[in-house]
C-alpha positions as CSV (number, residue, x, y, z in Angstrom):
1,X,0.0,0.0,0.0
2,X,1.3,3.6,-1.0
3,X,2.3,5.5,2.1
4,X,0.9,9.1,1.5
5,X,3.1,11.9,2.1
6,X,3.0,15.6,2.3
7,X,5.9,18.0,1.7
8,X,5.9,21.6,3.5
9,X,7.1,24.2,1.0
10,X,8.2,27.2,2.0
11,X,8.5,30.3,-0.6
12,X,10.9,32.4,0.3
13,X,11.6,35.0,-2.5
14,X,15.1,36.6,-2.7
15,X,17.0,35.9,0.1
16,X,20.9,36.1,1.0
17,X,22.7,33.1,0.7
18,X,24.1,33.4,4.0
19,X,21.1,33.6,5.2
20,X,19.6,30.9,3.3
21,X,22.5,28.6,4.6
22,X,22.0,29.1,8.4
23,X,18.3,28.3,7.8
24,X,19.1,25.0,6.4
25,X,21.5,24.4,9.3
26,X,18.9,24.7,11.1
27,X,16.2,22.4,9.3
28,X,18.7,19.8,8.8
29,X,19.0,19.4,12.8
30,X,15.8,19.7,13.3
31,X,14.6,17.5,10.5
32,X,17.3,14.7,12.1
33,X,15.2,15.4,15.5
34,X,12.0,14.8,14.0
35,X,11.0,18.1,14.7
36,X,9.6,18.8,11.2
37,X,8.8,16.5,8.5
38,X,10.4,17.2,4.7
39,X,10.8,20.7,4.2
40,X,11.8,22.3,0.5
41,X,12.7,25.6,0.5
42,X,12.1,27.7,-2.7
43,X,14.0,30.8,-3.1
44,X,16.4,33.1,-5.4
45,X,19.6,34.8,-4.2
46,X,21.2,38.3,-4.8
47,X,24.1,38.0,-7.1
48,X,26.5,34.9,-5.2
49,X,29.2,32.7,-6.3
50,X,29.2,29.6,-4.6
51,X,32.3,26.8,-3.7
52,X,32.3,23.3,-2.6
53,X,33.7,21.8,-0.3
54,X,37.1,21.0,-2.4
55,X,37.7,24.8,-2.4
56,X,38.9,25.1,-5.9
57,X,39.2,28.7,-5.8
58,X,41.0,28.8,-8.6
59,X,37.9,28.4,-10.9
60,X,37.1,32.2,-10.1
61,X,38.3,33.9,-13.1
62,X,38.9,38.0,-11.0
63,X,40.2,39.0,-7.7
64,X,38.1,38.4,-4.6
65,X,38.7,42.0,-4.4
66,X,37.1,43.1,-7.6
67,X,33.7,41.0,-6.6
68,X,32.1,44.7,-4.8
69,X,32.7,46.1,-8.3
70,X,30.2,43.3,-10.0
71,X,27.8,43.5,-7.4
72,X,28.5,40.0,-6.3
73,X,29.4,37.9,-2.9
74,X,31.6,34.8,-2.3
75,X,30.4,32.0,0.1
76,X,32.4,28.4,0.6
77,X,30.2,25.9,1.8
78,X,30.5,22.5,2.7
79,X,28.0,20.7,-0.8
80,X,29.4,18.9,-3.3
81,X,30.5,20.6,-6.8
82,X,32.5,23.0,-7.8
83,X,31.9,26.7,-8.2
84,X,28.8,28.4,-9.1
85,X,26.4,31.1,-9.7
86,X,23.4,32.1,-7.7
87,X,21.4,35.1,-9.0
88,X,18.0,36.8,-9.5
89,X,15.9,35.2,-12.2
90,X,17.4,31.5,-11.2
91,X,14.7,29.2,-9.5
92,X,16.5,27.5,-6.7
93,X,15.4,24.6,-4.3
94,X,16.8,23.7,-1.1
95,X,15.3,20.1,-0.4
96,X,15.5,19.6,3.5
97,X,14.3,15.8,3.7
98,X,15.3,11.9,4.8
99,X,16.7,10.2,1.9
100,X,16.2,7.2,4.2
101,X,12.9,7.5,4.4
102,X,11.9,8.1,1.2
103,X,13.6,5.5,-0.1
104,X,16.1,6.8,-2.1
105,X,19.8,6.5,-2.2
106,X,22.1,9.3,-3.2
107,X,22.7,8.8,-7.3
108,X,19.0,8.1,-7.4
109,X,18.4,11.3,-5.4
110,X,20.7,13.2,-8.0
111,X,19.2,11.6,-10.8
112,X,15.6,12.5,-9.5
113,X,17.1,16.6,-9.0
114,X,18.2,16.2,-13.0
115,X,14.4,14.7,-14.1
116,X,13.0,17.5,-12.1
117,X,14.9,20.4,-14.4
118,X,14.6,18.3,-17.4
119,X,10.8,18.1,-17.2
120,X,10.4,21.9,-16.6
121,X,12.6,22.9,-19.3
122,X,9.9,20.0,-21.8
123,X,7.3,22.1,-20.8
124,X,8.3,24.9,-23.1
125,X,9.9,22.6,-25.3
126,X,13.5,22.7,-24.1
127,X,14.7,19.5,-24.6
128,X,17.5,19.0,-22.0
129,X,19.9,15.8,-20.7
130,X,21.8,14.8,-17.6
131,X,25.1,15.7,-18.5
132,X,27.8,13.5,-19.8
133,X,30.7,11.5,-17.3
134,X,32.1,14.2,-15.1
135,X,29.6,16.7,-16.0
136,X,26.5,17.6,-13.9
137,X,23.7,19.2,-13.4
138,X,21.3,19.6,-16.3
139,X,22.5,20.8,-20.0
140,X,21.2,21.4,-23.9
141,X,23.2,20.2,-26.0
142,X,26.5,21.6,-24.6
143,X,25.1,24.8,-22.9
144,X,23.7,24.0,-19.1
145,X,21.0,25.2,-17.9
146,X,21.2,23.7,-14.8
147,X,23.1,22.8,-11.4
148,X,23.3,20.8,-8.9
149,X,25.0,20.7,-5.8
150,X,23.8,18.6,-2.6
151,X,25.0,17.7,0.9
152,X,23.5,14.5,2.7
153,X,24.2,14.2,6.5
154,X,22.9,11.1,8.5
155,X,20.5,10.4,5.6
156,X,19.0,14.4,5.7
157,X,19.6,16.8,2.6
158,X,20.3,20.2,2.1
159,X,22.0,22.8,-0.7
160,X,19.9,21.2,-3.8
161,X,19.7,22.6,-7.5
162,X,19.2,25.8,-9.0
163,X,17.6,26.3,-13.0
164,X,18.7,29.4,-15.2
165,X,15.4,30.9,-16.2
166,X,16.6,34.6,-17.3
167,X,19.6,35.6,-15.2
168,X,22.6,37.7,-16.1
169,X,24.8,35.2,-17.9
170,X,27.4,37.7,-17.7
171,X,28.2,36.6,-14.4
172,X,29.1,33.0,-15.6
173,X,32.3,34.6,-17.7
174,X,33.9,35.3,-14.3
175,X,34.1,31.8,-13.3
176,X,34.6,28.5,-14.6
177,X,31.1,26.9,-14.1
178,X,30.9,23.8,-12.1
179,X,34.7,23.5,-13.0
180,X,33.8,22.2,-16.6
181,X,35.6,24.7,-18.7
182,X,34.7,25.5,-22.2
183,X,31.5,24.8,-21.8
184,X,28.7,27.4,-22.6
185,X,25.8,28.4,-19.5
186,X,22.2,28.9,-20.7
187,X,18.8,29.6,-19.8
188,X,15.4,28.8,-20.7
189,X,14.7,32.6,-22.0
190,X,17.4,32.0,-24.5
191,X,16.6,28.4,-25.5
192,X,13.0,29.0,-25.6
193,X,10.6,30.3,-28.4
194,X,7.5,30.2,-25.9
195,X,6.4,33.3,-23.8
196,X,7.2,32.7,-20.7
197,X,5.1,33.5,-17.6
198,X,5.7,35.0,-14.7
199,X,8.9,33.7,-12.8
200,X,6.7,32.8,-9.7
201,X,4.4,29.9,-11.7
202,X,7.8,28.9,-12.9
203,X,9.0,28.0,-10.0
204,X,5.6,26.7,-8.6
205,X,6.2,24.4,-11.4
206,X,9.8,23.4,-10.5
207,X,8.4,22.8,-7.1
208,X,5.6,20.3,-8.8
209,X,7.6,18.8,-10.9
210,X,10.0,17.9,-7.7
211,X,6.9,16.7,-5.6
212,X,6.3,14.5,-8.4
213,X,9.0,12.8,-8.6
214,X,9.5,12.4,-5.3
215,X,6.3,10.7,-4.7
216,X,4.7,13.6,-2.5
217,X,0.9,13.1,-2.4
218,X,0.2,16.5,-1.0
219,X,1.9,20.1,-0.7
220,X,1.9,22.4,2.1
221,X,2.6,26.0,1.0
222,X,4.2,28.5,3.7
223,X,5.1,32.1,2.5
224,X,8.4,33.7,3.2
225,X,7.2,36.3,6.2
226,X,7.7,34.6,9.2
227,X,10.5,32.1,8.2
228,X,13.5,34.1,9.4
229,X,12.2,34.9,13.8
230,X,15.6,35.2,14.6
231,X,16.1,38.1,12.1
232,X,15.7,42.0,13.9
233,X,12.7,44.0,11.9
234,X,14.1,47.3,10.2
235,X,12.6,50.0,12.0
């Protein structure tokens, strides 16, 4: 008998990564606790670049110094990947659930974060592919449109995927995306002859095409308001 399950999803708008990352801290201790039940965070980020835990700094292509000048920030985390980009105009999804008990292992769980990107990119009729060995994330033809990047602890996931819709490509000539160089970065404006809605159905749509695939029977929609108690109100 199919075990029905619900997913809480919490839309969160633009938010800064850092504070994106200490949120999921959080969630992934208290998802471990039992606390909360699977939690997926869907957000965008102010201009960011992103590196994994192997710190290959030198995939960023200018000075640390010169990142005020773009309007961009630097964070190293502790996912998986290489370097990225995190901007306005990218739908991002921070899955905070139990690989354990969902059933899934870790290259299924990948695999699952690629179908879920590939599916929303068919609906305007993008057809994209995982990428070839030792490239990941999501790609047309040899352009990607998007990334991937997870952390697992005790079974409990965090960090998650993020899909160019209309972001500032510029941004991707400063780094080496993912670490894959020569290798063109997309988006689904660009490969698209549809009209394309607003970003927020977009996203909604990412988010279905996740639950989906992830077997959730039923979604639980929170808005972004109340997410951050910790945080001081400007006066």
């Amino acid at each position: 008998m199919r075990v029905l399950r619900s997913l809480e999803v919490w839309k969160l708008g633009i938010v800064n990564y850092l504070d994106a990352l200490k949120l999921q801290e959080k969630l992934v201790l208290d998802r471990k606790s039992h606390r909360i039940s699977d939690t997926l965070l869907s957000l965008q980020h102010p201009p960011t670049y992103t590196l994994g835990k192997r710190r290959t700094d030198h995939n960023l292509l200018i000075p640390q110094s010169n990142l005020e000048k773009i309007g961009a920030q630097l964070y190293y985390t502790q996912r998986g990947g290489d370097i990225t980009f995190h901007g306005p105009h990218q739908a991002i999804l921070y899955p905070i659930i139990s690989l354990r008990d969902n059933g899934f292992g870790a290259r299924s769980y990948v695999e699952k974060l690629e179908l879920t990107m590939i599916e929303l990119a068919a609906l305007y009729g993008v057809k994209a592919c995982p990428g070839k060995t030792g490239e990941t994330g999501v790609w047309v033809d040899e352009r990607k449109i998007g990334a991937i990047g997870v952390r697992i602890s005790n079974g409990i996931t965090s960090h998650g995927l993020a899909f160019n819709i209309d972001p500032d490509l510029n941004y991707f000539r400063h780094i080496v995306p993912c670490g894959i160089p020569d290798k063109e970065v997309t988006s689904l404006r660009r490969e698209t002859d549809s009209v394309l809605p607003a970003e927020e159905i977009i996203q909604e749509q990412l988010v279905s095409s996740f639950a989906r695939n992830f077997c959730y029977s039923s979604l639980i929609w929170k808005e972004g308001a109340s997410i951050f108690p910790d945080k001081e109100e400007t006066k």
